[in-house]
N, CA, C and O atoms as a GROMACS GRO file, in nm:
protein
  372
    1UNK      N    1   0.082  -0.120   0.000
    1UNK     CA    2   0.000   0.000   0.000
    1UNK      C    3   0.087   0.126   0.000
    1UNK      O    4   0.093   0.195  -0.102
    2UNK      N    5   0.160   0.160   0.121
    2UNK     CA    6   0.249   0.227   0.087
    2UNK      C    7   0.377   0.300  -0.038
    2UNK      O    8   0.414   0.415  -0.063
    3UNK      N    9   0.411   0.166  -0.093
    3UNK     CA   10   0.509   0.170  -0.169
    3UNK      C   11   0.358   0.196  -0.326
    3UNK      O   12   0.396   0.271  -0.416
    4UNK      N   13   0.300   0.173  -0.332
    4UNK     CA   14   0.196   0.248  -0.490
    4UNK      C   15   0.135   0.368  -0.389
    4UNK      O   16   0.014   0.353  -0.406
    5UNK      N   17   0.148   0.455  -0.313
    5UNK     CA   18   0.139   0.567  -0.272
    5UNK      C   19   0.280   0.666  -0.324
    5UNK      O   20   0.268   0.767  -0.393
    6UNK      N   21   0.381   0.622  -0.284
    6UNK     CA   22   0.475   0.666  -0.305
    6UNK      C   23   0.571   0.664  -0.423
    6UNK      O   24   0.675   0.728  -0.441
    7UNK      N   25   0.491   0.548  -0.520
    7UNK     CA   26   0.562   0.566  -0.622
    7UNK      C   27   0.568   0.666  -0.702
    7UNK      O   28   0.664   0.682  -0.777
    8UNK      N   29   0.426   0.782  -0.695
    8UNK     CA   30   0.417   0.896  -0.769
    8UNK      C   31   0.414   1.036  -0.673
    8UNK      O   32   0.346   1.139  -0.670
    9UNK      N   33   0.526   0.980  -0.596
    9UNK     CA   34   0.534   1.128  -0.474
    9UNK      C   35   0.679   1.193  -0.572
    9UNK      O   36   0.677   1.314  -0.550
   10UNK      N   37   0.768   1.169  -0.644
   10UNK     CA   38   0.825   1.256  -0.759
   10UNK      C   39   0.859   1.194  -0.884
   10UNK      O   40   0.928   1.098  -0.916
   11UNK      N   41   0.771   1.300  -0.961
   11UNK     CA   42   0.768   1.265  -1.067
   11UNK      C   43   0.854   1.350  -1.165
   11UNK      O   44   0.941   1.418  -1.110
   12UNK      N   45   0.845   1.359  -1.312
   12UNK     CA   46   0.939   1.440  -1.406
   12UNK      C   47   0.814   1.550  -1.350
   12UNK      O   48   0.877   1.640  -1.293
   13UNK      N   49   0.693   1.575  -1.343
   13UNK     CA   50   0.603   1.667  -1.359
   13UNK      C   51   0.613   1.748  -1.193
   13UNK      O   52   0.578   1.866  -1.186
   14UNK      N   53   0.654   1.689  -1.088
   14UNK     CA   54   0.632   1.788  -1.006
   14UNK      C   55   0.772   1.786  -0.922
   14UNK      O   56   0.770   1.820  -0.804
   15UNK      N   57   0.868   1.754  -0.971
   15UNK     CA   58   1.003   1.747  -0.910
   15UNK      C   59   1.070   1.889  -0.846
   15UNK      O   60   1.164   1.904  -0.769
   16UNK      N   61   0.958   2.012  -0.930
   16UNK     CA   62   1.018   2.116  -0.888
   16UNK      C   63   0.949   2.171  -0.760
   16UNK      O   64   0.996   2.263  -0.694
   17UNK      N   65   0.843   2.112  -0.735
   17UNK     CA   66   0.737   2.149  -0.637
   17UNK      C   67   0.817   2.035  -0.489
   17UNK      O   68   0.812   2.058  -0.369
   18UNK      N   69   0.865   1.952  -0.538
   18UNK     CA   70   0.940   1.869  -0.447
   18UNK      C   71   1.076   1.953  -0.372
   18UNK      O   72   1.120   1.971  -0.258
   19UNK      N   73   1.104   1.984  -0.492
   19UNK     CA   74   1.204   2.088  -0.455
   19UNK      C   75   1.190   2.215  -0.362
   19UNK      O   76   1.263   2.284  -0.290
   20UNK      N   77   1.054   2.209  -0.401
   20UNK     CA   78   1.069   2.326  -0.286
   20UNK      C   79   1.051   2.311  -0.202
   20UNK      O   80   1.101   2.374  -0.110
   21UNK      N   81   0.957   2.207  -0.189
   21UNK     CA   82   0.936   2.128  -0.016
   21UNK      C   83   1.034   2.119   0.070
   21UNK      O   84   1.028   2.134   0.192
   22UNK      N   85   1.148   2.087  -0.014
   22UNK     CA   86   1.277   2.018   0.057
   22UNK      C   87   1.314   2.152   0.086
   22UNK      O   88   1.297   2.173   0.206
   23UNK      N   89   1.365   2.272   0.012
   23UNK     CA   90   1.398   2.364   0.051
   23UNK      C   91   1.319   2.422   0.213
   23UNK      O   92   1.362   2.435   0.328
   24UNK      N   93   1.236   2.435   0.171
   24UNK     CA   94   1.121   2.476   0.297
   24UNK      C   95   1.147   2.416   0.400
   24UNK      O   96   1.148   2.488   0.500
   25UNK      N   97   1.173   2.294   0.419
   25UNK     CA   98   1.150   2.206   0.508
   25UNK      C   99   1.336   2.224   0.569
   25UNK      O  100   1.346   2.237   0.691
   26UNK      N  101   1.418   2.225   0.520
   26UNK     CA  102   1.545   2.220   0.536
   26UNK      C  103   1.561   2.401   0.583
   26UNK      O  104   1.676   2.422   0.622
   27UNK      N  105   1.482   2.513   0.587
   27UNK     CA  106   1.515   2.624   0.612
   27UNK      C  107   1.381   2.611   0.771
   27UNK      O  108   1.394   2.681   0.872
   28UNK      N  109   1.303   2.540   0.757
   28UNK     CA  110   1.247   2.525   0.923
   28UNK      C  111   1.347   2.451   1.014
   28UNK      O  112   1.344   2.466   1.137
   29UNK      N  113   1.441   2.367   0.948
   29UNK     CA  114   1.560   2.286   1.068
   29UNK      C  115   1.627   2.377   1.084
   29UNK      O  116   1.643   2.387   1.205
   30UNK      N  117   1.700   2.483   1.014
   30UNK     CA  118   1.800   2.584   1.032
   30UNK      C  119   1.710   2.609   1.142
   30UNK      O  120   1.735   2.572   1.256
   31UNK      N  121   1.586   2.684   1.102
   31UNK     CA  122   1.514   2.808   1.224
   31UNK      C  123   1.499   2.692   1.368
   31UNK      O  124   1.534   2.731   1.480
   32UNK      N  125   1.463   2.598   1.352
   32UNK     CA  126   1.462   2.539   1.468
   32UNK      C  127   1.591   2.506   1.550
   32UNK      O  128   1.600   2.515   1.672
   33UNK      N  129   1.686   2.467   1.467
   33UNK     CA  130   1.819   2.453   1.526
   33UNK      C  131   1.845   2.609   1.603
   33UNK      O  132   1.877   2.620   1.722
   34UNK      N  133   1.828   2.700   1.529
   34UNK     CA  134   1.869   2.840   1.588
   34UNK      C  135   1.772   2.892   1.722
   34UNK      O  136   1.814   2.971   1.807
   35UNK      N  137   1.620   2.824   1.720
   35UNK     CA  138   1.560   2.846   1.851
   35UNK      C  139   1.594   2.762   1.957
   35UNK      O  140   1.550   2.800   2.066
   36UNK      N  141   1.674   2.634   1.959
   36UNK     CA  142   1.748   2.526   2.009
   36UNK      C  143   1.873   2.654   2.080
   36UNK      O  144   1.896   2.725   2.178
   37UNK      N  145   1.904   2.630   1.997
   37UNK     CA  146   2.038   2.725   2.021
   37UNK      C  147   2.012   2.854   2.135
   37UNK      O  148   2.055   2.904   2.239
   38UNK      N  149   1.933   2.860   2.055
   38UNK     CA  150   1.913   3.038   2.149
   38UNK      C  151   1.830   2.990   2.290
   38UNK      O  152   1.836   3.076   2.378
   39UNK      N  153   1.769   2.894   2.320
   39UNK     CA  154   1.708   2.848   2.418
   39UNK      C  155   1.831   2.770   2.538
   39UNK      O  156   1.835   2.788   2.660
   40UNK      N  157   1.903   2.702   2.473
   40UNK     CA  158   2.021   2.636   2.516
   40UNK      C  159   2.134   2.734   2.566
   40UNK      O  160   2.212   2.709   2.658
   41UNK      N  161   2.132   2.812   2.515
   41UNK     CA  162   2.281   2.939   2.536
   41UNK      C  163   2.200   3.066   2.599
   41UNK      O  164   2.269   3.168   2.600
   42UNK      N  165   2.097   3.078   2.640
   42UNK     CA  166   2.006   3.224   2.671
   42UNK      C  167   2.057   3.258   2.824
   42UNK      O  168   2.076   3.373   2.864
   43UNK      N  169   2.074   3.155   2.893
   43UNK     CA  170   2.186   3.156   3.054
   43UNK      C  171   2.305   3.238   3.076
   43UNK      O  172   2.343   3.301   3.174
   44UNK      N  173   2.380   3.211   2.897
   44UNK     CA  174   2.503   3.270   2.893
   44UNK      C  175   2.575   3.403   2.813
   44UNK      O  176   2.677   3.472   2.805
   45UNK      N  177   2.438   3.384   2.761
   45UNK     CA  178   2.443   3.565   2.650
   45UNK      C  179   2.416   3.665   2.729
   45UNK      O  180   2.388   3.625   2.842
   46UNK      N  181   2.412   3.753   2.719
   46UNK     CA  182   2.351   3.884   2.763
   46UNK      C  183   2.220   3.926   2.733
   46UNK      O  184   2.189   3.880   2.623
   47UNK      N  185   2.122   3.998   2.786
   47UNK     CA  186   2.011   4.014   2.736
   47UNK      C  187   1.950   4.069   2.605
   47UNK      O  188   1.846   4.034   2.549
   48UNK      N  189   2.051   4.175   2.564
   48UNK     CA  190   2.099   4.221   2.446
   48UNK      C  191   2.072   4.119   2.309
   48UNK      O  192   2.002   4.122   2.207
   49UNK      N  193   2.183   4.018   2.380
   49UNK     CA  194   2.207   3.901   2.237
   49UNK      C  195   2.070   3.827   2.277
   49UNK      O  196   2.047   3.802   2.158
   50UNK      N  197   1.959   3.771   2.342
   50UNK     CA  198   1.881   3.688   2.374
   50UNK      C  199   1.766   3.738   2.313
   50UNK      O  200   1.673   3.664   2.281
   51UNK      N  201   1.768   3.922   2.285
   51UNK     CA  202   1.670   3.968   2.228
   51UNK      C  203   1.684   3.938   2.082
   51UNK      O  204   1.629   3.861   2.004
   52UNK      N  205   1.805   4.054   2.071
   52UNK     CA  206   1.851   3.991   1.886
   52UNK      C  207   1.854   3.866   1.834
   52UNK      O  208   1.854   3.851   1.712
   53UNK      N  209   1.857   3.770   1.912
   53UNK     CA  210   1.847   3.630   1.849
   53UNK      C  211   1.679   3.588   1.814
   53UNK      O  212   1.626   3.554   1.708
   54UNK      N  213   1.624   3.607   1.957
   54UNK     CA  214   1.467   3.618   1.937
   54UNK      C  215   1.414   3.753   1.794
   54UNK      O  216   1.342   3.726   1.698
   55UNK      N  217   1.455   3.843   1.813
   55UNK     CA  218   1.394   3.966   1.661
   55UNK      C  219   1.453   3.874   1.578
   55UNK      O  220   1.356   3.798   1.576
   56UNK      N  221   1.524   3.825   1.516
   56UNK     CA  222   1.579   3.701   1.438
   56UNK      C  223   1.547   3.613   1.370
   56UNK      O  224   1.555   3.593   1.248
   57UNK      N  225   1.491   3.526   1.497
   57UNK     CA  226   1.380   3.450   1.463
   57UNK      C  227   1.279   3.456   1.409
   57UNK      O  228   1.232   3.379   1.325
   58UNK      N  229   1.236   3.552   1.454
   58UNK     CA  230   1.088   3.606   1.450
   58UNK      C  231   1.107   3.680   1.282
   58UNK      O  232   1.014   3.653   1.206
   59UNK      N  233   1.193   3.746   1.239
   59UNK     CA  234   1.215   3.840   1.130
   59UNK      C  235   1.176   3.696   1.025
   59UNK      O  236   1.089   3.692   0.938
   60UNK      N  237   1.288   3.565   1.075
   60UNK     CA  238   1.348   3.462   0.968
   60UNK      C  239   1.193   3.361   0.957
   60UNK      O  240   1.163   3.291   0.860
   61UNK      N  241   1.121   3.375   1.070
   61UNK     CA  242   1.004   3.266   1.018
   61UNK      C  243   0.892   3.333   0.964
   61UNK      O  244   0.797   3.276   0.910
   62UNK      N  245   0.910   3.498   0.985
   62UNK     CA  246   0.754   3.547   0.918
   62UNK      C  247   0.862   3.549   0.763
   62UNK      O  248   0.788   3.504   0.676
   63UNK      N  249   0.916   3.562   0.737
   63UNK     CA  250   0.964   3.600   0.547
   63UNK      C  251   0.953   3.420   0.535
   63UNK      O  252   0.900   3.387   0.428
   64UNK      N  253   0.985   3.327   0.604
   64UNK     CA  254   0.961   3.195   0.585
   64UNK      C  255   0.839   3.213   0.588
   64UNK      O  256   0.812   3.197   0.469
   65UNK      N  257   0.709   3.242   0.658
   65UNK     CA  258   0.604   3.179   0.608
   65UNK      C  259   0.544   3.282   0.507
   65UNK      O  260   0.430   3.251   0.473
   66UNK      N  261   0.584   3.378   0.459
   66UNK     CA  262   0.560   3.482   0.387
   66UNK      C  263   0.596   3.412   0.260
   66UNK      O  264   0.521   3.396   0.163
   67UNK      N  265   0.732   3.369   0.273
   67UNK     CA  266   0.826   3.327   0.125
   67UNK      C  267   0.733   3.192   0.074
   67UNK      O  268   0.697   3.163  -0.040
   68UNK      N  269   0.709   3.122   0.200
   68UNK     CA  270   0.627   3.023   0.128
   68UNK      C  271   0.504   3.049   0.082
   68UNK      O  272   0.499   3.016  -0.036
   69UNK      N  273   0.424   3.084   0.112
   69UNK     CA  274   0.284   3.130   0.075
   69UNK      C  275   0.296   3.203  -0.055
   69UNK      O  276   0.223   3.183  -0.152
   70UNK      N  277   0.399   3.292  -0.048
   70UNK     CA  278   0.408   3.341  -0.259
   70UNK      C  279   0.459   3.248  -0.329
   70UNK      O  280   0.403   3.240  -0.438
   71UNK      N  281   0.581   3.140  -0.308
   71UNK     CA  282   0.636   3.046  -0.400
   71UNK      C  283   0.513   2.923  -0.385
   71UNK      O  284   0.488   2.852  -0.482
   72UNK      N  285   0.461   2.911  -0.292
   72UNK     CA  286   0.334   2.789  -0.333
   72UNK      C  287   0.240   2.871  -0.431
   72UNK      O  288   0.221   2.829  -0.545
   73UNK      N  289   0.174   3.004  -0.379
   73UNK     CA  290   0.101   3.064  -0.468
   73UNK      C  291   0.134   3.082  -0.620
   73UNK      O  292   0.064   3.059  -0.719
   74UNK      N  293   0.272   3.132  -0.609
   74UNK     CA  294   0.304   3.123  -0.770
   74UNK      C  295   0.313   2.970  -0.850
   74UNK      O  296   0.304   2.974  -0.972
   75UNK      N  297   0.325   2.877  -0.806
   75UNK     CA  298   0.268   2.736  -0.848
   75UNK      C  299   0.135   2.695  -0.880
   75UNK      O  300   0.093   2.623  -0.970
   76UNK      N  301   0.075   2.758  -0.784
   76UNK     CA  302  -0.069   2.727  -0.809
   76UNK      C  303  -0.128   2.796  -0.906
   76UNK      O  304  -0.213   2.743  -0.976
   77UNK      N  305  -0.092   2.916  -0.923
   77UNK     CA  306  -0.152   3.000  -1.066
   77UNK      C  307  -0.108   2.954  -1.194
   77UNK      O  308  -0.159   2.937  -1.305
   78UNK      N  309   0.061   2.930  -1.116
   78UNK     CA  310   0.099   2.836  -1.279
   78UNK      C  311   0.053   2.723  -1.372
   78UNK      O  312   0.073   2.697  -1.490
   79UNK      N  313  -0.040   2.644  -1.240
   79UNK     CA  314  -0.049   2.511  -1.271
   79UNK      C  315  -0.234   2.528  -1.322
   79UNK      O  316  -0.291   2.460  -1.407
   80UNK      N  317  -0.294   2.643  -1.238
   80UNK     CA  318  -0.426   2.694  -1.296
   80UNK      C  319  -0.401   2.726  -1.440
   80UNK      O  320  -0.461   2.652  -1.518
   81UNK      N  321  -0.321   2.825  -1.495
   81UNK     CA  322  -0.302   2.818  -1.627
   81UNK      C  323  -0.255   2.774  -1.727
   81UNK      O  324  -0.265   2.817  -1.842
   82UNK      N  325  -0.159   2.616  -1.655
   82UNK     CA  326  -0.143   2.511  -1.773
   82UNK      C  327  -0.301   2.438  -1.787
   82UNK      O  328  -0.350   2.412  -1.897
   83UNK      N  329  -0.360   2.414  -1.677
   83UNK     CA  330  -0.497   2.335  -1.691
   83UNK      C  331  -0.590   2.420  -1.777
   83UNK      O  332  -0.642   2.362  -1.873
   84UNK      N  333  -0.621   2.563  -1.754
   84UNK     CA  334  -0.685   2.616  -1.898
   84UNK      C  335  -0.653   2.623  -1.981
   84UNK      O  336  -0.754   2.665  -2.038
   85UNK      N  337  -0.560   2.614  -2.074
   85UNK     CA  338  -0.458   2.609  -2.144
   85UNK      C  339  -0.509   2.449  -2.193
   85UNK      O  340  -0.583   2.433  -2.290
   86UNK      N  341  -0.470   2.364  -2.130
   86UNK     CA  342  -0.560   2.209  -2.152
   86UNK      C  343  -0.676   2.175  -2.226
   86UNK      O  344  -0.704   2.103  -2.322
   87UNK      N  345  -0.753   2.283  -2.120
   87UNK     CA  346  -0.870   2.292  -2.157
   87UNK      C  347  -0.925   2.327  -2.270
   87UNK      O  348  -1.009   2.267  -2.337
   88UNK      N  349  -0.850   2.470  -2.296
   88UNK     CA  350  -0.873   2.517  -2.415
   88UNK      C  351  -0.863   2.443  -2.541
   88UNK      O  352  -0.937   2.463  -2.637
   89UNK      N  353  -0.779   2.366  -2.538
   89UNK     CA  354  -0.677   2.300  -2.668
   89UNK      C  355  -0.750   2.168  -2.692
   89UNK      O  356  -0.739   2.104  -2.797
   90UNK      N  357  -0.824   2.131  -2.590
   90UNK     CA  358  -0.920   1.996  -2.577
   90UNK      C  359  -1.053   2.034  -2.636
   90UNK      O  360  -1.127   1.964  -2.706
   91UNK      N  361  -1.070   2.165  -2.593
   91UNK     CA  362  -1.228   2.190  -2.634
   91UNK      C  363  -1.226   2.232  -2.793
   91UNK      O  364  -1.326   2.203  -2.858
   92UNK      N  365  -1.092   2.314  -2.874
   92UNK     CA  366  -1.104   2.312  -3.005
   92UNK      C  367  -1.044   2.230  -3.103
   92UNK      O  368  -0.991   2.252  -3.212
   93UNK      N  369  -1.069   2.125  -3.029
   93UNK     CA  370  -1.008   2.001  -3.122
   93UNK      C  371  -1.146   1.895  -3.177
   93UNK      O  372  -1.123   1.797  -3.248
   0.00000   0.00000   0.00000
């Protein structure tokens, strides 16, 4: 069951949408490693650095969920106007 689920999780057709997953997903371990970090070392910084690390964070996950929401969005319009595009070419044939 699994393995014919997964056989069409990348394909030639959405390898780039995969791609970005991975990207995405590999820039939430950075941000998490860095709230790790800053949670782990906050004893030994100064209050100064505990803030700037926190504005940081906070700066790096809203443009992360910002960045994602336009690069998914710009997929989805793309992929709306290959399907009319489909459509079109189906209906004057």
């Amino acid at each position: 069951m699994v393995e014919k689920n997964m056989k069409g999780f990348i394909t030639r057709k959405n390898i780039w949408y995969r791609t970005q997953q991975l990207i995405i997903f590999v820039l939430h371990l950075i941000l998490l490693r860095w709230m790790y970090f800053t949670l782990a070392n906050s004893g030994r910084l100064t209050m100064t650095e505990v803030f700037y690390h926190f504005i940081g964070m906070s700066v790096m996950g809203a443009l992360l969920i910002r960045g994602s929401a336009y690069w998914a969005r710009h997929h989805y319009i793309k992929e709306i106007k290959l399907n009319a595009e489909a459509d079109a070419e189906g209906k004057s044939e």
